[in-house]
N, CA, C and O atoms as a GROMACS GRO file, in nm:
protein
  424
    1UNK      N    1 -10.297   0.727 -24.856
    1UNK     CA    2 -10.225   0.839 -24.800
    1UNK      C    3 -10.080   0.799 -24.784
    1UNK      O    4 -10.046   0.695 -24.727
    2UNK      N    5 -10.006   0.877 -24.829
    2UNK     CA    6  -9.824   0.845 -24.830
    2UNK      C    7  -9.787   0.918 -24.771
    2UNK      O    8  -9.837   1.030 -24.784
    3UNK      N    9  -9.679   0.897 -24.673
    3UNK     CA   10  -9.557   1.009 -24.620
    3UNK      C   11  -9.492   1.036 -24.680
    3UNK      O   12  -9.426   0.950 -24.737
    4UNK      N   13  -9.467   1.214 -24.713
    4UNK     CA   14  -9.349   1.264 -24.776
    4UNK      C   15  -9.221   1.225 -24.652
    4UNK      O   16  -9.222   1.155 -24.551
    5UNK      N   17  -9.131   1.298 -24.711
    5UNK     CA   18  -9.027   1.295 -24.673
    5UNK      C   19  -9.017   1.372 -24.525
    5UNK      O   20  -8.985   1.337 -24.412
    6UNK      N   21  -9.059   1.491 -24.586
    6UNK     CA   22  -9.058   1.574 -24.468
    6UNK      C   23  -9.168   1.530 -24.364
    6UNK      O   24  -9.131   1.579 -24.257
    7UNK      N   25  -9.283   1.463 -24.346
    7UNK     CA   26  -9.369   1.435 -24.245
    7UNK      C   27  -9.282   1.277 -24.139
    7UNK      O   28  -9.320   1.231 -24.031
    8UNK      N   29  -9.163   1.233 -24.226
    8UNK     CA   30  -9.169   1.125 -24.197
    8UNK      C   31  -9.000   1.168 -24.103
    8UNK      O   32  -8.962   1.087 -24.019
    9UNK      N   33  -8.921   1.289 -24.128
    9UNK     CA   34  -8.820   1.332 -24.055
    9UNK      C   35  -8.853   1.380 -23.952
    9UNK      O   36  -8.806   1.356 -23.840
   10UNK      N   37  -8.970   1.482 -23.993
   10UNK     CA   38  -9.070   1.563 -23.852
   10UNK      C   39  -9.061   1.460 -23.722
   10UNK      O   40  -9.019   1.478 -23.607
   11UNK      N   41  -9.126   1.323 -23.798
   11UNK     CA   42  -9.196   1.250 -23.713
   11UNK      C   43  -9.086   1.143 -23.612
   11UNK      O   44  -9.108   1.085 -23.506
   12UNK      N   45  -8.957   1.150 -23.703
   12UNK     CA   46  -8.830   1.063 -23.634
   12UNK      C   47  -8.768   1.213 -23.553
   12UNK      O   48  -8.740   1.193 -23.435
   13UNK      N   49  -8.752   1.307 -23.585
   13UNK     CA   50  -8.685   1.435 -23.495
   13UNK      C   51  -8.806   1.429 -23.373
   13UNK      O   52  -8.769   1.415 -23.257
   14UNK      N   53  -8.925   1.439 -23.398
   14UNK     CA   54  -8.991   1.419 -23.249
   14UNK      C   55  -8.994   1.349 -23.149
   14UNK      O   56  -8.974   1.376 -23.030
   15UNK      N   57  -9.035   1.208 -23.228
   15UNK     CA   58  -8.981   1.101 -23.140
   15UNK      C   59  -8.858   1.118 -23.060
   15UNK      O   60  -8.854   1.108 -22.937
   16UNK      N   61  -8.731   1.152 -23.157
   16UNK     CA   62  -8.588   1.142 -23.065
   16UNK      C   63  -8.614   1.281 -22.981
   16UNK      O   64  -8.560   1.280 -22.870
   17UNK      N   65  -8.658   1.355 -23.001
   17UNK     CA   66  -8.695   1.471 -22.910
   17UNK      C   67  -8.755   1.439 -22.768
   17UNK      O   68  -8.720   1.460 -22.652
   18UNK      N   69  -8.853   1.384 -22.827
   18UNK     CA   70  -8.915   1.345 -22.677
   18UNK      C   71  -8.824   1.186 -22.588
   18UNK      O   72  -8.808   1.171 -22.467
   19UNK      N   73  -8.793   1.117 -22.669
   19UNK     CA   74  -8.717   1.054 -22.596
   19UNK      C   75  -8.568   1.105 -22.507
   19UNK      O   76  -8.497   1.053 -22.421
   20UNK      N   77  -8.569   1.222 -22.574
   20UNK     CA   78  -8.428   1.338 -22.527
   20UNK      C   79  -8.482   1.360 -22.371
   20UNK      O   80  -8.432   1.337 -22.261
   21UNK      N   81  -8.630   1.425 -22.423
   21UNK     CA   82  -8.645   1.514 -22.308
   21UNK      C   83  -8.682   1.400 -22.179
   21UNK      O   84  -8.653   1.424 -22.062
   22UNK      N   85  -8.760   1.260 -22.228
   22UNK     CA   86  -8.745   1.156 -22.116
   22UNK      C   87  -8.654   1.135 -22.050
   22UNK      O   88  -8.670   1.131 -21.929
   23UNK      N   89  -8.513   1.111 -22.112
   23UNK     CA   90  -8.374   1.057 -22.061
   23UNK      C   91  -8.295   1.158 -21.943
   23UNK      O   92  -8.236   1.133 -21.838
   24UNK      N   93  -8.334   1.304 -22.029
   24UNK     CA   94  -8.308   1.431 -21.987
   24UNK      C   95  -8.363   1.466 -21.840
   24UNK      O   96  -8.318   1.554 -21.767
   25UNK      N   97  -8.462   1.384 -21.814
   25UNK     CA   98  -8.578   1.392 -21.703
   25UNK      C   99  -8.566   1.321 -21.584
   25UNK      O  100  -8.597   1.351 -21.469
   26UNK      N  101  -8.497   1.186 -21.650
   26UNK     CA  102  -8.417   1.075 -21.553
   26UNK      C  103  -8.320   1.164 -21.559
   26UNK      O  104  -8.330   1.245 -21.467
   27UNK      N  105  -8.195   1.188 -21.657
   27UNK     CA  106  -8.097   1.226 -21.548
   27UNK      C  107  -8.099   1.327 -21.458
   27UNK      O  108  -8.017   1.321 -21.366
   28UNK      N  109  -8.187   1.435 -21.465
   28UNK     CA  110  -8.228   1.529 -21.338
   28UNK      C  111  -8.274   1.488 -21.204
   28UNK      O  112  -8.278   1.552 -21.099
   29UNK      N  113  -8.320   1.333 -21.242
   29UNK     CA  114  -8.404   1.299 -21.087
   29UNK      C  115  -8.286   1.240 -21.012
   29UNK      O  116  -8.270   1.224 -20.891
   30UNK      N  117  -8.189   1.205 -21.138
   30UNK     CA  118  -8.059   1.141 -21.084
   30UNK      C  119  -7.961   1.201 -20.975
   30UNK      O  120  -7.907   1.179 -20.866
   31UNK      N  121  -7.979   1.333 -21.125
   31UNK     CA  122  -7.852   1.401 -21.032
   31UNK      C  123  -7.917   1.524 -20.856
   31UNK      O  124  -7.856   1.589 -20.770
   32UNK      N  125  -8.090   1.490 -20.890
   32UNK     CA  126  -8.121   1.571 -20.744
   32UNK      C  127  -8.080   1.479 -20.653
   32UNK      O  128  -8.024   1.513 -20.548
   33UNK      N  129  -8.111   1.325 -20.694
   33UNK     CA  130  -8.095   1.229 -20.546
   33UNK      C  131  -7.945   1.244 -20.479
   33UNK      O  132  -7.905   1.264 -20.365
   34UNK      N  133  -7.869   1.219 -20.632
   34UNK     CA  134  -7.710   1.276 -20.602
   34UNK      C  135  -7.704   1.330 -20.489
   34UNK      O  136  -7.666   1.271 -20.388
   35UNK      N  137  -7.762   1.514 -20.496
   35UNK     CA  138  -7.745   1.640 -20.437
   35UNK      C  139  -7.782   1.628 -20.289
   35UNK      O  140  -7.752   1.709 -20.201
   36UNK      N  141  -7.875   1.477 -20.272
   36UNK     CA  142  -7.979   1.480 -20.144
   36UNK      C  143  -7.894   1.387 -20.112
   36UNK      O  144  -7.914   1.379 -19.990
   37UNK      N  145  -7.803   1.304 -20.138
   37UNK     CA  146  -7.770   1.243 -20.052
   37UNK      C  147  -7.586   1.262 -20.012
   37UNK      O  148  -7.534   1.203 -19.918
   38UNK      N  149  -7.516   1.352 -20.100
   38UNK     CA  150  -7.450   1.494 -20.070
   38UNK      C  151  -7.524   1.506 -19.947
   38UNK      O  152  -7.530   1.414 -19.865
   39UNK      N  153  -7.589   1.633 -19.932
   39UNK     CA  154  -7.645   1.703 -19.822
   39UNK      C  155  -7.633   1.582 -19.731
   39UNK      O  156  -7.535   1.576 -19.656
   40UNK      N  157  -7.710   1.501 -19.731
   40UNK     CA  158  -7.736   1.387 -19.607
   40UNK      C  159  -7.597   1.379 -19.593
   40UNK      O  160  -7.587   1.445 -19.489
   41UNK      N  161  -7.496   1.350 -19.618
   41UNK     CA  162  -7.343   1.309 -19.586
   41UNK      C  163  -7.304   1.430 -19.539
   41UNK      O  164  -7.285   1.423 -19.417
   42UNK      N  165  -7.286   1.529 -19.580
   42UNK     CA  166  -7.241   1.664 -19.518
   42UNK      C  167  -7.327   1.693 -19.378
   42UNK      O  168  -7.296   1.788 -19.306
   43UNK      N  169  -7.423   1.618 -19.348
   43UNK     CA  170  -7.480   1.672 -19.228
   43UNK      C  171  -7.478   1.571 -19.151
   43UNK      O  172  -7.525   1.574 -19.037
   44UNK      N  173  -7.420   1.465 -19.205
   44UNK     CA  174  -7.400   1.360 -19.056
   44UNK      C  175  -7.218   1.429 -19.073
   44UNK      O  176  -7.166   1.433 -18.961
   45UNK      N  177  -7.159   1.460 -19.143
   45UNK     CA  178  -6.997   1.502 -19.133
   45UNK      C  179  -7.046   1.644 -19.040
   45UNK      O  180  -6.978   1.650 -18.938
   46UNK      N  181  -7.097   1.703 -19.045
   46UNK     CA  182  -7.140   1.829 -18.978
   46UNK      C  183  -7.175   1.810 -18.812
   46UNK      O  184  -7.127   1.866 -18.714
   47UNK      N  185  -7.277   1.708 -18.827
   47UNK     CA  186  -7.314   1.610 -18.680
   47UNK      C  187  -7.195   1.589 -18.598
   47UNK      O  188  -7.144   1.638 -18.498
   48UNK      N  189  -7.174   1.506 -18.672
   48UNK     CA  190  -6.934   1.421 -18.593
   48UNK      C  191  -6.882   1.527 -18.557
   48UNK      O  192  -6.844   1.535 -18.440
   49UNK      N  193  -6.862   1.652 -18.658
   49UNK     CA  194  -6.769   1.770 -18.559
   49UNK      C  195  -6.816   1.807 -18.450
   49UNK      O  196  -6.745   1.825 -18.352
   50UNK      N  197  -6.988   1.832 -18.452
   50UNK     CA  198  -7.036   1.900 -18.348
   50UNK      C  199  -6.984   1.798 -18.254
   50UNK      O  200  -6.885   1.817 -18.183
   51UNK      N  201  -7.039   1.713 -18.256
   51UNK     CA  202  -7.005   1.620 -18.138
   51UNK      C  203  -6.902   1.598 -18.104
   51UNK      O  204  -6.911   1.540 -17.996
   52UNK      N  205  -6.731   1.618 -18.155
   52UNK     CA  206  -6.630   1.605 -18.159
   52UNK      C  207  -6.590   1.761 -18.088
   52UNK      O  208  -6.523   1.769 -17.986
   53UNK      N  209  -6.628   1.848 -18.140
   53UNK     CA  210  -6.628   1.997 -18.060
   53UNK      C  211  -6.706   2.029 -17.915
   53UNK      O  212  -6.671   2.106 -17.824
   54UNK      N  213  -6.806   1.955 -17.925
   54UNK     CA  214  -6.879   1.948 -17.805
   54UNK      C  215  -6.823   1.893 -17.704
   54UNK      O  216  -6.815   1.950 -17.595
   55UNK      N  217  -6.769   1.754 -17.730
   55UNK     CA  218  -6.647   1.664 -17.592
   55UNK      C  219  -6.527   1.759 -17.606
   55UNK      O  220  -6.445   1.736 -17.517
   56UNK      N  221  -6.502   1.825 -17.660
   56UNK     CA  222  -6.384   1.872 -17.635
   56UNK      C  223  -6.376   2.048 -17.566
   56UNK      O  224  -6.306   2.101 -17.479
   57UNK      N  225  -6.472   2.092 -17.648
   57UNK     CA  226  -6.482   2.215 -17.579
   57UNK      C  227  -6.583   2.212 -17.394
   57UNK      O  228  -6.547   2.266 -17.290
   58UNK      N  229  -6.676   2.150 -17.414
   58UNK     CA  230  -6.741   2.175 -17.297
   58UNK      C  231  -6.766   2.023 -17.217
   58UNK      O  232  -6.808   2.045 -17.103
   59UNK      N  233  -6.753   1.887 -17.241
   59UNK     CA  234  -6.797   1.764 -17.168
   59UNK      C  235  -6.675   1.757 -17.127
   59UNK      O  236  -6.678   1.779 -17.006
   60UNK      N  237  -6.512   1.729 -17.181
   60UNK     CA  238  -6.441   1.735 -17.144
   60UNK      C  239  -6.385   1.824 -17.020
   60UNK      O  240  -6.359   1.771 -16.912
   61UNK      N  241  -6.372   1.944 -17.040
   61UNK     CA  242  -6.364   2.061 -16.949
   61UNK      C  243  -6.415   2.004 -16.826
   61UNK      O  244  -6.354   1.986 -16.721
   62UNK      N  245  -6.563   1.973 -16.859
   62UNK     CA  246  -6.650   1.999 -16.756
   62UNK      C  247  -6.622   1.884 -16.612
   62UNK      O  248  -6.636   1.898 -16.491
   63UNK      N  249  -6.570   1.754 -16.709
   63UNK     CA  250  -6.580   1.657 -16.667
   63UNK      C  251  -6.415   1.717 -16.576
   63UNK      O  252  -6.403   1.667 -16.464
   64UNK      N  253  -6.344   1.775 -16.601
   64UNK     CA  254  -6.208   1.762 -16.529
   64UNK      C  255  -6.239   1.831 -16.404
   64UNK      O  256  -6.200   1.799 -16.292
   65UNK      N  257  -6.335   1.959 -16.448
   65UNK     CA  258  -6.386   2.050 -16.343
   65UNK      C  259  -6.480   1.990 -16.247
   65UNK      O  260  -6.489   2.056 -16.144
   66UNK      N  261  -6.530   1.917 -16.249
   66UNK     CA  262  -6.598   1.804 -16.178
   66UNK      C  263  -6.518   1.722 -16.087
   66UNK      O  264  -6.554   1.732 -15.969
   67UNK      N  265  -6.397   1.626 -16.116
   67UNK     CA  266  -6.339   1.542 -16.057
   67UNK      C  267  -6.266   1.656 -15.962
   67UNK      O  268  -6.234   1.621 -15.848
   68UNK      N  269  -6.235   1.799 -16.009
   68UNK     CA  270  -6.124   1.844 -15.929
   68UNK      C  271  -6.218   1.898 -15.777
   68UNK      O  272  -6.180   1.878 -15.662
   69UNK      N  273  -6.355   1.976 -15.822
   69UNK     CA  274  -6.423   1.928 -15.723
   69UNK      C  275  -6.432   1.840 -15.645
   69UNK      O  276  -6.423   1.871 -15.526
   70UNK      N  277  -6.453   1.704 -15.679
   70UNK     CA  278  -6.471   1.598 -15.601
   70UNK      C  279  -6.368   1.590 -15.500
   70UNK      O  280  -6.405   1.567 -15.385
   71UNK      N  281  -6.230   1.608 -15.526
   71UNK     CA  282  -6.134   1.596 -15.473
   71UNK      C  283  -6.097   1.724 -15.364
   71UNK      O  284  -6.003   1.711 -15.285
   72UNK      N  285  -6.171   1.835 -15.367
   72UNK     CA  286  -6.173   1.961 -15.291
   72UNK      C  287  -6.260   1.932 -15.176
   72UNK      O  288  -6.249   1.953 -15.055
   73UNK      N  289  -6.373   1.861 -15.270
   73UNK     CA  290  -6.475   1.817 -15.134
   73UNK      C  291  -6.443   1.738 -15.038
   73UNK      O  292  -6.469   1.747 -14.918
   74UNK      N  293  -6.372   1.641 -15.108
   74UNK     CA  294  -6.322   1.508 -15.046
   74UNK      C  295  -6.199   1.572 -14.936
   74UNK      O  296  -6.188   1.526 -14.822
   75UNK      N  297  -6.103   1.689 -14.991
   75UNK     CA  298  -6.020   1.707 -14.892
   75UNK      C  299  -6.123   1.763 -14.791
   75UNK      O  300  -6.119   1.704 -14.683
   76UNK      N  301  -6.233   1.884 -14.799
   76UNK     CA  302  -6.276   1.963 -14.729
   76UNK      C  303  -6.337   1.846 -14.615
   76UNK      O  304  -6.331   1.869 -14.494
   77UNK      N  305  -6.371   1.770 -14.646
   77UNK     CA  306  -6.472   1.681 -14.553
   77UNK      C  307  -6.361   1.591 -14.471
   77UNK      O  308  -6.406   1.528 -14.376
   78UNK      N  309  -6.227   1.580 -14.499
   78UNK     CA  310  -6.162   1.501 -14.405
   78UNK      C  311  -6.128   1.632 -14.322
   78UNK      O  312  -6.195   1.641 -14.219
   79UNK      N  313  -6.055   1.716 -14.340
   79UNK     CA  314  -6.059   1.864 -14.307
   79UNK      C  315  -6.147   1.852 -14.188
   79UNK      O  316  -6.103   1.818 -14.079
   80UNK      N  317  -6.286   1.883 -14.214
   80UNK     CA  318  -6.387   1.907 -14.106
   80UNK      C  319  -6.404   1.791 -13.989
   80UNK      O  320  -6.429   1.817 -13.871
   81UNK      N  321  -6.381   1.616 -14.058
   81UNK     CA  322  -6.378   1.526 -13.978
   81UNK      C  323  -6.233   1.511 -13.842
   81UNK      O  324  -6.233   1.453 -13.733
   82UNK      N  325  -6.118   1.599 -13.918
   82UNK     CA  326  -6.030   1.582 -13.790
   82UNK      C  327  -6.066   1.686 -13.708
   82UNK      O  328  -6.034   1.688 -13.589
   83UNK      N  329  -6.132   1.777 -13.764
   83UNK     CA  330  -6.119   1.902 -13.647
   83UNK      C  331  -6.182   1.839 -13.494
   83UNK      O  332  -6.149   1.887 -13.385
   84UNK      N  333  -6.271   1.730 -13.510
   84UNK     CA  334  -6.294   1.659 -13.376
   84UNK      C  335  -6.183   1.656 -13.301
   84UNK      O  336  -6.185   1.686 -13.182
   85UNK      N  337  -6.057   1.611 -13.375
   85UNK     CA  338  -5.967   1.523 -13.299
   85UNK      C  339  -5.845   1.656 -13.259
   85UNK      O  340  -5.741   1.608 -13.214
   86UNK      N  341  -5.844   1.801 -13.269
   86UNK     CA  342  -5.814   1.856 -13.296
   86UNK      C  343  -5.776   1.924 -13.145
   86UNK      O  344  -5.864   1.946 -13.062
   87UNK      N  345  -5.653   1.951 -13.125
   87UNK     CA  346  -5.681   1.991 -12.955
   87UNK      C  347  -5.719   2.183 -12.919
   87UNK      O  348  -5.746   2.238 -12.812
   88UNK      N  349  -5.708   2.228 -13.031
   88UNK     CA  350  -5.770   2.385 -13.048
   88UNK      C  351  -5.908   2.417 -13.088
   88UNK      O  352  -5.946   2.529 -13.123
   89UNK      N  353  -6.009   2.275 -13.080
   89UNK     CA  354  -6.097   2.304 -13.146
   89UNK      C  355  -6.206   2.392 -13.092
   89UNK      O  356  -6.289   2.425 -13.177
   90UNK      N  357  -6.227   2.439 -12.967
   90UNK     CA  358  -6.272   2.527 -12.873
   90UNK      C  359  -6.258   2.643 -12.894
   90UNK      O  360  -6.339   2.728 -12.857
   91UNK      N  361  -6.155   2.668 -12.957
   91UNK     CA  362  -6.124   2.800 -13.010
   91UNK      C  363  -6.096   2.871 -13.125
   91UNK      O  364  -6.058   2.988 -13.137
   92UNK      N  365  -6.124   2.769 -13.226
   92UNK     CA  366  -6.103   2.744 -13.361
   92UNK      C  367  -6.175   2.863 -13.469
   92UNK      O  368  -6.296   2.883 -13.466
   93UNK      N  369  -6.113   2.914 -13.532
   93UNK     CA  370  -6.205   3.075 -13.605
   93UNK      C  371  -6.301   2.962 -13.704
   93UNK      O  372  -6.423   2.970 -13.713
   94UNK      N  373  -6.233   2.879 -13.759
   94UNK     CA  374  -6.284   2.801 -13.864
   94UNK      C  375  -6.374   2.690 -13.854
   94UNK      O  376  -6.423   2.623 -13.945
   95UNK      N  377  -6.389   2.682 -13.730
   95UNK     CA  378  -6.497   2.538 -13.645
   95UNK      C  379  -6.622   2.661 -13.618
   95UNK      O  380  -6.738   2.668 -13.658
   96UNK      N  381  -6.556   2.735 -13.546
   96UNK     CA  382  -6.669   2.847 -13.525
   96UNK      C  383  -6.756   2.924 -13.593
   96UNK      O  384  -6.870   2.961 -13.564
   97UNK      N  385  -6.663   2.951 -13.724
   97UNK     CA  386  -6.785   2.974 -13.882
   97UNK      C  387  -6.842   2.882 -13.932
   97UNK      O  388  -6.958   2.910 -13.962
   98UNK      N  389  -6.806   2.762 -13.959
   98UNK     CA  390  -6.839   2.653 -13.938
   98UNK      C  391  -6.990   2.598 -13.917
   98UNK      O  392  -7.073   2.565 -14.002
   99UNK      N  393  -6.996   2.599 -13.824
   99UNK     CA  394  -7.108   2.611 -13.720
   99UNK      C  395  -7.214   2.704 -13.727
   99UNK      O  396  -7.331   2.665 -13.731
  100UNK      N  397  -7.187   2.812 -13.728
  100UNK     CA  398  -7.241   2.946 -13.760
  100UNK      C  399  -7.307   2.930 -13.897
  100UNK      O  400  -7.428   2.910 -13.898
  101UNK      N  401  -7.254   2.936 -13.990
  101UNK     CA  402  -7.297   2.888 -14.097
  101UNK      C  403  -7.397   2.741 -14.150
  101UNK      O  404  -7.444   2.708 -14.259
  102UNK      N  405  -7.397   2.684 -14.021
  102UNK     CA  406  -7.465   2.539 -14.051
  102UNK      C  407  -7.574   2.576 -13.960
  102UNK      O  408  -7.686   2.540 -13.996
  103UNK      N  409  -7.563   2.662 -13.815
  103UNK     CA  410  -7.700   2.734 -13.788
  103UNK      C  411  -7.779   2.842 -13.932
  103UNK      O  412  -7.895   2.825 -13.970
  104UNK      N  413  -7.722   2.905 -13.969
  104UNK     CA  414  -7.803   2.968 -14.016
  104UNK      C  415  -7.911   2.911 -14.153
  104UNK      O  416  -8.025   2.950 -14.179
  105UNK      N  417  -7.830   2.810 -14.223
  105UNK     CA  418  -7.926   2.724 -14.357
  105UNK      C  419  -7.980   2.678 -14.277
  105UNK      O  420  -8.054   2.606 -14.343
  106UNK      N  421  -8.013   2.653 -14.140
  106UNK     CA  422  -8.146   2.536 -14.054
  106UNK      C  423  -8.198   2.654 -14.099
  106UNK      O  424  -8.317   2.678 -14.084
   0.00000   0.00000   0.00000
């Protein structure tokens, strides 16, 4: 049995065919991992802003709004500690709500 010509081109065009469509197959798995690890980078870059928008829009804020508290409280409570020493305190509108107000949360 002999190969013509034509059984023996058939048979080299298939081969390189299918070796096409092998190579063709790797570079698709190539270029998905590409795409996946794209995505993975865009979503830790996506992550950083949030977190970069997050301290800035609301931890930050929050944190200033916090200390300025602290410092309201801190005046309010020396505030309430002199009124002891206070020589109107008998008659005081503000000792007297005061008070009033600390009866009533018992």
């Amino acid at each position: 049995m002999t190969l013509g010509w034509t059984e023996i081109i058939l048979g080299v065009l298939s081969l390189l065919g299918g070796c096409g469509w092998f190579v063709s197959g790797r570079k698709y798995k190539q270029e998905v991992d590409s795409l996946k690890a794209d995505v993975r980078q865009k979503e830790m870059e996506l992550g950083k802003d949030y977190v970069k928008e997050w301290r800035a829009y609301i931890a930050e804020p929050l944190q200033r709004e916090v200390g300025e508290l602290r410092d309201e409280v801190k005046q309010l409570r020396n505030a309430i500690q002199r009124i002891d020493r206070c020589p109107h305190r008998d008659h005081c509108p503000v000792y007297d709500g005061l008070r009033q107000q600390a009866m009533s949360n018992d």
